[in-house]
Steps between C-alpha positions, in 0.01 A plus 500: 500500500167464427553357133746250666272394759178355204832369270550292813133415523456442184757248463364368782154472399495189336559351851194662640199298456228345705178385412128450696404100509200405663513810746835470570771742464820391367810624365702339276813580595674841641873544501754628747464865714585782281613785701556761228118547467523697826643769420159506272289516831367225478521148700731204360331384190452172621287622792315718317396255229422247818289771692303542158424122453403461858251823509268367258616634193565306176809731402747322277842635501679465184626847381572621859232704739148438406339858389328493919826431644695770303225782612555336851882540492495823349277650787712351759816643364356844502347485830754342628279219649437127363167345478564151525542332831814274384752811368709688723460876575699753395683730748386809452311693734363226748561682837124679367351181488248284723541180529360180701738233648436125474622241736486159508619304766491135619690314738818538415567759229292873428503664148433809426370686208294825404257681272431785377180735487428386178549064602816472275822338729789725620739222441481142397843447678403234772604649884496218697642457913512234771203544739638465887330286754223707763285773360690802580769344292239435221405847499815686499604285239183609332589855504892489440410312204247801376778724533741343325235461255441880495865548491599284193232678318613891554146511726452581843144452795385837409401370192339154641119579520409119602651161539321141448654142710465179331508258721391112561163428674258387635414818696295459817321868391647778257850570653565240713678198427410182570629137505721476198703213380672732319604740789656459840245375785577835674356686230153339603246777661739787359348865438766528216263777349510704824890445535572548139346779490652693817821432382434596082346860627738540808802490190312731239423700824133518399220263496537251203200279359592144537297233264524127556454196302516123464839443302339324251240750426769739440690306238137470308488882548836582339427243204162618430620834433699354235259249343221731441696812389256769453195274510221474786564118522481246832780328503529126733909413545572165590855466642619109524840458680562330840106567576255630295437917521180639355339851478215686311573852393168701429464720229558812751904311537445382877458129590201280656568484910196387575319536862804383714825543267500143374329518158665393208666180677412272173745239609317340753169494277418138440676370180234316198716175597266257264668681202869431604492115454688425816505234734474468844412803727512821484872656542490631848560893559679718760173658567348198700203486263408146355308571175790504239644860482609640208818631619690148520352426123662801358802613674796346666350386844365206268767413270658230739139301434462595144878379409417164707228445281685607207799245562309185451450614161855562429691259749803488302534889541822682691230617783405170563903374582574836619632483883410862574252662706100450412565940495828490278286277288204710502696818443686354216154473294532847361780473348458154352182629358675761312777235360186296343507230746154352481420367844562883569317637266178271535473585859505883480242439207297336730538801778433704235183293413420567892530874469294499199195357659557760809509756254159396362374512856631854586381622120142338552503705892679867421481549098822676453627612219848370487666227708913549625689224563796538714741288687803341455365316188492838292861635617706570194802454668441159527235302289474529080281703331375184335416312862351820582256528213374094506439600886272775426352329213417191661330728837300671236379204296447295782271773668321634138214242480401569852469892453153693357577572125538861531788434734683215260477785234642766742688345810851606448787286734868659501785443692624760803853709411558689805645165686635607844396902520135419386372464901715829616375702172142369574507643886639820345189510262284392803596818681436721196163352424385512915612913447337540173164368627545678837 
């Protein structure tokens, strides 16, 4: 088995390459899933050689595993353990086991992940339910979906020594919710710590540390893991989609709160709008504030202003006749951008311009030492690797001249894998970091 497992890679190999450009991580291209390296212990070799790039290390893949990677695999198949957060576990003997739940929940859906002792995931498999309307509903959703969790993975509470919640802010103080647009108005002035809590330790039938966390400070937790690998590296995430999500992971894996929960919310810093070269005032935000946000110049809230601007260029183009909806049009950008279409293409250069200069800000204020970008953007699923790359490219060069030289030299910017289980796996880690310091 073994010998059939590197003929595979090796005919492979030639596919696996990536190469470092101006402190970006790329790869060059990486084929399909191959499940037969499994029964080798180790993750699907796509994964692996992604979770490689994206920690920081220059490992070229041509012959198969890199020498690292082999020891790596090798261990895991004898102690029947893995060591990187993206492969699956193996059966064996996980009833021994502790482990720390993650769950993530917002106003209509909860997902719901876990960890080990060691940080690496119990499953990537995304378990995702409905959450019902009123807070007992909430909750009990909560904990049937733990179970289930537990269940699907041959575990059981005995073995759950903590669980983290990911869930939207702002929080009027640690535990209590308040005024979300994210959540139902009833939710406002909720102890959902104190509730939570009850009902997580009245179901294990013994008291059961509950850690919470902004939702976007757990994604940043989850991908920082990855990014640095083994290294003691800051890492700042930056996670453009409908709004803009931000975190700061410290070196010790846990993320900036600041004083009243509300640290890290970048969007709504004032955006450098003398560089952008656009008329007129600054696009308005759903924050209220007047100084020119950078959330509407680098996610969708803004596109509707940024294609208007756009279609005077091109006033011939499809948009510009098109009778559909200012959001059909705006949501139709993505995937013209990955056909070529130009008018596309120049405005998420320009948003990517935008995110550049914030990421010269946030470089110049916290110094980390790599920066994720996540977001609908850097999905796999659905935009090229070659749209991906001029992104990145074009955040990096834009924000280079701006940063101290020791940081253009060093200042690595990669793209988040973990997609929709990052902000579930990050509250697991949450709750395993809160017990390892405790």
């Amino acid at each position: 088995m073994l010998m059939e497992i590197f003929l595979a890679a090796a005919q492979l190999g030639a596919l696996f390459v990536g190469h470092r450009q101006g402190g970006i991580f790329f790869r060059d291209a990486v084929p399909k899933v191959f499940h037969q390296f499994q029964a080798f212990g180790a993750t699907q070799f796509e994964e692996r050689c992604e979770f490689s790039f994206h920690s920081g290390r220059n490992i070229i893949y041509r012959t198969g595993f890199a020498s690292e990677e082999t020891r790596r695999v090798k261990q895991a198949n004898a102690n029947n353990s893995c060591l990187c957060l993206r492969c699956p576990q193996f059966n064996g003997s996980n009833m021994s086991r502790k482990i720390f739940i993650g769950t993530d929940s917002g106003a209509t859906t909860a997902k719901f992940s876990a960890v080990w002792e060691n940080g690496e995931a119990v499953s990537t498999k995304l378990l995702q339910r409905p959450t019902e309307k009123g807070r007992d509903a909430v909750i009990s959703t909560w904990i049937g979906g733990i179970t289930e969790f537990l269940a699907q993975n041959n575990l059981d509470w005995s073995q759950v020594c903590g669980v983290g919640l990911a869930i939207p802010g702002p929080y009027e103080r640690y535990g209590v919710l308040g005024k979300s647009a994210n959540l139902p108005a009833t939710f406002t002035g909720w102890d959902v710590h104190a509730d939570y809590g009850a009902a997580l330790s009245k179901k294990a039938g013994r008291p059961l540390k509950l850690s919470m966390i902004n939702d976007g400070h757990s994604g940043g937790v989850a991908e920082a893991r990855i990014a640095r690998g083994d290294k003691k590296l800051s890492v700042l995430m930056l996670m453009p989609g409908s709004g803009l999500g931000s975190a700061y992971i410290g070196q010790d894996g846990l993320p900036l709160t600041g004083q009243t929960l509300t640290a890290m919310e970048t969007a709504h810093m004032a955006a450098p709008l003398h560089l952008f070269g656009l008329p007129g005032k600054p696009i308005p935000c759903g924050c209220g504030k007047n100084w020119g946000c950078v959330e509407p110049y680098t996610t969708i809230s803004g596109l509707s202003y940024l294609l208007a601007d756009k279609l005077l260029k091109y006033p011939d183009h499809d948009l510009a006749k098109s009778t559909a909806s200012p959001k059909e049009k705006v949501l139709s950008l993505r995937n013209l951008a990955q056909k070529g279409d130009a008018l596309a293409l120049e405005i998420f250069d320009f948003q990517a311009r935008a995110m550049g200069y914030h990421v010269a800000n946030l470089v110049t204020l916290l110094d980390p030492g790599i920066v994720v970008i996540g977001g609908g953007l850097m999905d796999i699923e659905v935009t090229t690797p070659e749209f991906r790359a001029r992104y990145l490219r074009t955040i990096h060069e834009t924000a280079a001249p701006y940063l101290w030289p020791v940081q253009r030299d060093t200042i690595k910017i990669v793209p988040a894998v973990l997609g929709e289980l990052s902000q579930a796996i990050g509250a697991a880690l949450v709750a395993l970091y809160q017990a390892q310091r405790s």
